[in-house]
C-alpha positions as CSV (number, residue, x, y, z in Angstrom):
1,X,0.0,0.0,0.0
2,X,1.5,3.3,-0.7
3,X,0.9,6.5,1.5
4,X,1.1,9.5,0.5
5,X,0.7,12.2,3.4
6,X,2.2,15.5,2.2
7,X,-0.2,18.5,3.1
8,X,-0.3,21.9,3.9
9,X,1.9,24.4,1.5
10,X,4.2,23.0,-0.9
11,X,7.0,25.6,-2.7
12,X,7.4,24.2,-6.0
13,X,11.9,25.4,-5.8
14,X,13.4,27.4,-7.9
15,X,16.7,25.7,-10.0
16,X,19.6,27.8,-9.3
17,X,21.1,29.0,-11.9
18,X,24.4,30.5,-13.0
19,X,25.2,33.6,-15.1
20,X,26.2,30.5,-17.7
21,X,23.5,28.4,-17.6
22,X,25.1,26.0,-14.8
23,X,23.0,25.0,-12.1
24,X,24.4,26.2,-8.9
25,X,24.1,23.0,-7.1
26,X,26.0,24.2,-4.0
27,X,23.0,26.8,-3.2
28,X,20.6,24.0,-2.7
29,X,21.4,23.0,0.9
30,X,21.0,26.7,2.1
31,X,17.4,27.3,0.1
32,X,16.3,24.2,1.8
33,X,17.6,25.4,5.2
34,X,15.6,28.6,4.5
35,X,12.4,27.3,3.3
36,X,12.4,24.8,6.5
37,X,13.1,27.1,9.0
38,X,10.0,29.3,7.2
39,X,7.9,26.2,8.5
40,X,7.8,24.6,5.0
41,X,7.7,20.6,5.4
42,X,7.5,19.8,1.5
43,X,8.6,21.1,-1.6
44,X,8.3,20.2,-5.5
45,X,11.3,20.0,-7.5
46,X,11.1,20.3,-11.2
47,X,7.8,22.2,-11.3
48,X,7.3,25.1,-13.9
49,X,8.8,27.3,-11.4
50,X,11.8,25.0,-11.5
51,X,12.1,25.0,-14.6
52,X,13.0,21.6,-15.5
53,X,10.9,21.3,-19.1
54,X,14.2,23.7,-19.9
55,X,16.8,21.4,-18.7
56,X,18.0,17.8,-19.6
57,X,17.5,14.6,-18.3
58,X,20.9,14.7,-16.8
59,X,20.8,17.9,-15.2
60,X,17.3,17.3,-13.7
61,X,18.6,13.5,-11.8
62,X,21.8,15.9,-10.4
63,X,18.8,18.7,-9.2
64,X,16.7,15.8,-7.6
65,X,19.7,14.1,-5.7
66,X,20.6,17.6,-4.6
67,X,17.5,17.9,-2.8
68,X,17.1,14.4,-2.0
69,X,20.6,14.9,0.2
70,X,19.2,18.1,1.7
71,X,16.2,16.8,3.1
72,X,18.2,14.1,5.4
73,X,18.6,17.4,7.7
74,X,15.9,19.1,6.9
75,X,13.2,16.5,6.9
76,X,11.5,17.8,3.9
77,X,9.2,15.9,1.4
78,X,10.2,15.8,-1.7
79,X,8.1,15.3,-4.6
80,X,9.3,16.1,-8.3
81,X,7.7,16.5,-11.5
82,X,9.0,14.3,-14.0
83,X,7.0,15.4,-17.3
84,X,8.0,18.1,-20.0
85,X,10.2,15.2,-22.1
86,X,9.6,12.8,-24.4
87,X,7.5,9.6,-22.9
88,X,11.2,7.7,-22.6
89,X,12.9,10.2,-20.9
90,X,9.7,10.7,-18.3
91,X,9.8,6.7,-17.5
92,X,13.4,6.9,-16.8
93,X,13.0,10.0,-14.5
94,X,10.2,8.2,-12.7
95,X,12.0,5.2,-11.9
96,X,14.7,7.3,-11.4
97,X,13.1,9.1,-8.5
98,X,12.4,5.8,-6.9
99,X,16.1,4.9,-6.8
100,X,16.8,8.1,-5.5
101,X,14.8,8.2,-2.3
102,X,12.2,10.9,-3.4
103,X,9.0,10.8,-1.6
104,X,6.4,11.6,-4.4
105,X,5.8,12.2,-8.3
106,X,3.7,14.6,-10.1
107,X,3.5,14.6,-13.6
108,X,2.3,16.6,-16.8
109,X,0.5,15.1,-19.4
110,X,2.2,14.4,-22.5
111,X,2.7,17.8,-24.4
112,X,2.5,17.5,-28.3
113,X,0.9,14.3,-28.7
114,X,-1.6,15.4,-26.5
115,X,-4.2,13.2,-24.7
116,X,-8.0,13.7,-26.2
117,X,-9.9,12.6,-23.2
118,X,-10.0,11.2,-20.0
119,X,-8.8,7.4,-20.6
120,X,-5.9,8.8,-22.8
121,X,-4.7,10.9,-20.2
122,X,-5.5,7.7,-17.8
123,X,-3.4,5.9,-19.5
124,X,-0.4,8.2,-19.8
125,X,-0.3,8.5,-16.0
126,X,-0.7,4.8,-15.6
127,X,2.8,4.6,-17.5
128,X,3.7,7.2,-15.3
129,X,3.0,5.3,-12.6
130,X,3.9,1.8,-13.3
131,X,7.7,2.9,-13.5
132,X,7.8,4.0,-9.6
133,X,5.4,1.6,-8.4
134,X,6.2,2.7,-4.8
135,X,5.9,6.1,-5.3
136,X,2.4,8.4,-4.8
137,X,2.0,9.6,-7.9
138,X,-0.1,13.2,-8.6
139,X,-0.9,14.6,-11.7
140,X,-0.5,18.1,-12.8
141,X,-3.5,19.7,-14.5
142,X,-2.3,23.2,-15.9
143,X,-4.2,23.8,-18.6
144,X,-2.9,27.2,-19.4
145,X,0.2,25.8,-20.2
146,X,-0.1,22.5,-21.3
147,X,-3.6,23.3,-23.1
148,X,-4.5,19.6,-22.0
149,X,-8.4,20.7,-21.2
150,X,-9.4,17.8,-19.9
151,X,-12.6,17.2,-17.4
152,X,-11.0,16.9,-14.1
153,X,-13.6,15.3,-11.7
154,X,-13.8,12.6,-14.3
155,X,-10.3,12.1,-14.8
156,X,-9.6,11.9,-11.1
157,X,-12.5,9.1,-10.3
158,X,-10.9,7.3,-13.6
159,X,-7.4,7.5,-12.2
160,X,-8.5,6.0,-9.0
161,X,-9.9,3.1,-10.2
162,X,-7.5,2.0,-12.2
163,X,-4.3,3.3,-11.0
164,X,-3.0,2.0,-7.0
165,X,-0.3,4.5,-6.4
166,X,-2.9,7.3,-7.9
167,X,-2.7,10.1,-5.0
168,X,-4.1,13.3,-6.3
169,X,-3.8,16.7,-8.4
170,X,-1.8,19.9,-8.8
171,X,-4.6,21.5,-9.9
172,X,-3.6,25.5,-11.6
173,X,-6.2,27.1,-12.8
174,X,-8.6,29.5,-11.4
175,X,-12.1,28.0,-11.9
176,X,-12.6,26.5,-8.1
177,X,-15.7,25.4,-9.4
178,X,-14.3,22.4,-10.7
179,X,-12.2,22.5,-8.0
180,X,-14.4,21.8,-5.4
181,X,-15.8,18.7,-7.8
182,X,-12.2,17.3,-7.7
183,X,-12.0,17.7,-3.9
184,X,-15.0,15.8,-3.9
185,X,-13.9,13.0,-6.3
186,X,-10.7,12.7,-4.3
187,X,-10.9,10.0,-1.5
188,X,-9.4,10.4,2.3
189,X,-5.8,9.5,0.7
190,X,-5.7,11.6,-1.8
191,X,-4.7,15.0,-1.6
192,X,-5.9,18.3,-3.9
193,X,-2.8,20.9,-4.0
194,X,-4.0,24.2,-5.8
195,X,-2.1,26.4,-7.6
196,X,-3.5,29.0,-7.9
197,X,-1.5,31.9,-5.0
198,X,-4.2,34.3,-5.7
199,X,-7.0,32.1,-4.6
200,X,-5.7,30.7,-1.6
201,X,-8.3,32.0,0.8
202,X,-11.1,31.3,-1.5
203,X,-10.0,27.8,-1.6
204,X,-9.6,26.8,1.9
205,X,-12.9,28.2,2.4
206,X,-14.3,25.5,0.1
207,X,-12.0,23.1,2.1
208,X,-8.8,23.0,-0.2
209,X,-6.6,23.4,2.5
210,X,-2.9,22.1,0.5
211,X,-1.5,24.0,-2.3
212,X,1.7,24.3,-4.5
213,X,2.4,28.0,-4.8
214,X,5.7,29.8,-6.3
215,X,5.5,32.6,-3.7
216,X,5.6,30.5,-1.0
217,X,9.0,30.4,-1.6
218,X,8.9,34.2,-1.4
219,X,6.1,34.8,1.3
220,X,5.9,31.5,3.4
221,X,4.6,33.2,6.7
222,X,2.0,35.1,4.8
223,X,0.4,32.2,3.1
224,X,0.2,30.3,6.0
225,X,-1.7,33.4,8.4
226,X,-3.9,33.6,5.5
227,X,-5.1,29.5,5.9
228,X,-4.7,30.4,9.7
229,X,-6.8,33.1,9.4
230,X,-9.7,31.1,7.3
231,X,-9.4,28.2,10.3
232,X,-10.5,30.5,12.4
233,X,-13.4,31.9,10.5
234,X,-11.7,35.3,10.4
235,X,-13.1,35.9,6.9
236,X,-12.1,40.0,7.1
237,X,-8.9,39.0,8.2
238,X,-8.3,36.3,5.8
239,X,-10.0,38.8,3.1
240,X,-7.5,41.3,4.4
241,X,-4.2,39.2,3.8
242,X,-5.1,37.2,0.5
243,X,-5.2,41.4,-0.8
244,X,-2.2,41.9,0.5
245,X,-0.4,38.9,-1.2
246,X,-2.3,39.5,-4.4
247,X,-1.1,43.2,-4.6
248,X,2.6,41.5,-3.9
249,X,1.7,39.3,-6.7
250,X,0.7,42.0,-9.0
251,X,3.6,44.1,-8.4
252,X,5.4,41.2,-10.6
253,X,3.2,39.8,-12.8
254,X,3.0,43.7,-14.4
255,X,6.8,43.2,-15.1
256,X,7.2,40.1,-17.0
257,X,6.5,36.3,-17.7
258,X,6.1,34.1,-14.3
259,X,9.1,32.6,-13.9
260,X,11.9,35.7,-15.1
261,X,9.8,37.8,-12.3
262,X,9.6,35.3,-10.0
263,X,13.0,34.4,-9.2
264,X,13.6,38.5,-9.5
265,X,11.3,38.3,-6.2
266,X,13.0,35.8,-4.5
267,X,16.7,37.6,-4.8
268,X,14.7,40.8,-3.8
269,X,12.9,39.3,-0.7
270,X,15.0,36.3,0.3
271,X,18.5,37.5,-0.5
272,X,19.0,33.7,-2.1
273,X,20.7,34.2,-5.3
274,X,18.3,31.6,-7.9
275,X,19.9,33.3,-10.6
276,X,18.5,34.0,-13.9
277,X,15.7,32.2,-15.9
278,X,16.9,29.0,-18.0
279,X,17.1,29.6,-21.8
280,X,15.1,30.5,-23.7
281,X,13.9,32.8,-21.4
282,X,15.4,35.6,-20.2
283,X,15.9,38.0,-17.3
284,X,14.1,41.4,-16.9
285,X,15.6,44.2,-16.5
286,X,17.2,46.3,-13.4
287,X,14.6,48.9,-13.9
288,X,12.0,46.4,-14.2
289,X,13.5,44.9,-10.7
290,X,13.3,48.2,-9.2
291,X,9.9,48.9,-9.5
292,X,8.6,45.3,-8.1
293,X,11.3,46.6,-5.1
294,X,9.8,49.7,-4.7
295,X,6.2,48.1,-5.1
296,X,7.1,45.8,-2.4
297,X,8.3,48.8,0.2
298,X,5.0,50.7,-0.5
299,X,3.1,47.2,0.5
300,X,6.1,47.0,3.4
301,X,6.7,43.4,2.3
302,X,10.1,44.8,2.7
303,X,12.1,47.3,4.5
């Protein structure tokens, strides 16, 4: 029987990166070390904020050992995304994973062939699965990316019933309609992880409590006083905070594409040098970084 008991907030990590493309492997242990004492028990390596659809197959197994090693003193979960490659390559990762003494798997859907409906995309994560049969295994349903548009409730009761080491959903996107139907598919083992930051409140409100969020990496105490907040049926103050970290949230998003602004934020905030974006993407600008600053001082996210 495999268990699968990650909850709560869930960074998906940055990959460090060097002014030369290198992944700073050595910064690892420290981002860990900061992210734990921030309260954070699990993290996703790999993710889109990780950047890992970017990097190759070798890189990403040196990335996953890295964090592997730094959760035996930190005590973090560690679940990685193995999808973004070619079918091969995402069955090697998977097994991979299982070797290496991570703790869970999410994983796309296949991204050019794509899957037409819900027994195609079944099947893909059955593959998935099958190649770390000891592994929970989640899938990742970001359909603004992947343009995978698939009917989640459906897929999720499909998944279950065929699939033993089936465990849940990253589930990005901002209709929480359907979101409250997949908490509902989901059964007590199972786990529902949004990821959507700007939704947060909403979402534990209708009982989705666990989420995988790129600024929680950036602004771990704020997420979790805004779930603490909602726990206590503070609605004005939960109301209150999720503003606060959507105005945070806005004062990047108006400077760039996710991932460039993002790891701008977490230099700015943290002090953690991620580095820039992997190629093809690129980094913004000083002036661009100056204004999320200045944005952030104004909010007094920062002093």
């Amino acid at each position: 029987m495999v268990v699968f008991k990650a909850r709560g907030l869930m960074p998906p990590v940055f990959t460090p990166l060097n002014d030369d493309q290198t992944v700073n492997y050595e910064l690892i242990p420290a981002y860990a070390d900061y992210l734990s004492k921030a309260g954070i028990k699990s993290v996703l390596v790999g993710g889109t904020t990780g950047e890992h659809m970017s990097l190759s197959v070798g890189d990403r197994k040196k990335v996953i050992d890295s964090w592997v090693k730094a959760a035996k003193t930190t005590g973090l979960h560690i679940q990685v995304q193995v999808g973004g490659a070619p079918l091969a390559d995402v069955l090697d990762l998977a097994s991979y994973c299982e070797r290496a003494g991570a703790d869970s798997l999410l994983t796309l859907p296949e991204l050019y062939f794509k899957p037409q409906d819900v027994s195609e995309l079944v099947a893909y994560v059955e593959l998935v699965a099958k190649a770390a049969p000891n592994l929970p295994v989640l899938y990742y349903h970001i359909p603004s990316m992947s343009k995978v548009e698939i009917n989640m409730p459906a897929f999720v009761k499909a998944a279950t019933a065929r699939i033993s080491n089936f465990k849940g959903i990253k589930f990005t996107s901002n209709d929480l309609s359907e979101g409250a139907q997949v908490l509902r598919a989901l059964r007590d083992d199972q786990e529902m992880f949004l990821g959507a930051d700007t939704l947060i409140a909403p979402a534990a409100l209708l009982g989705i409590k666990s989420s995988i969020g790129t600024t929680w990496n950036l602004f771990p105490k704020l997420a979790q006083e805004i779930l603490e907040a909602v726990e206590k049926n503070d609605v004005s103050k939960a109301r209150e905070l999720q503003e606060k970290l959507s105005l945070a949230i806005e004062a990047h998003t108006a400077e760039g594409a996710w991932v460039p602004i993002m790891k701008a934020g977490m230099e700015i905030i943290s002090g953690i040098k991620v580095g820039p974006p992997s190629l093809p993407q690129r980094p913004i600008s000083e002036e661009a970084r100056k204004r999320i600053e200045d944005k952030l001082r104004g909010l007094r996210i920062i002093n």
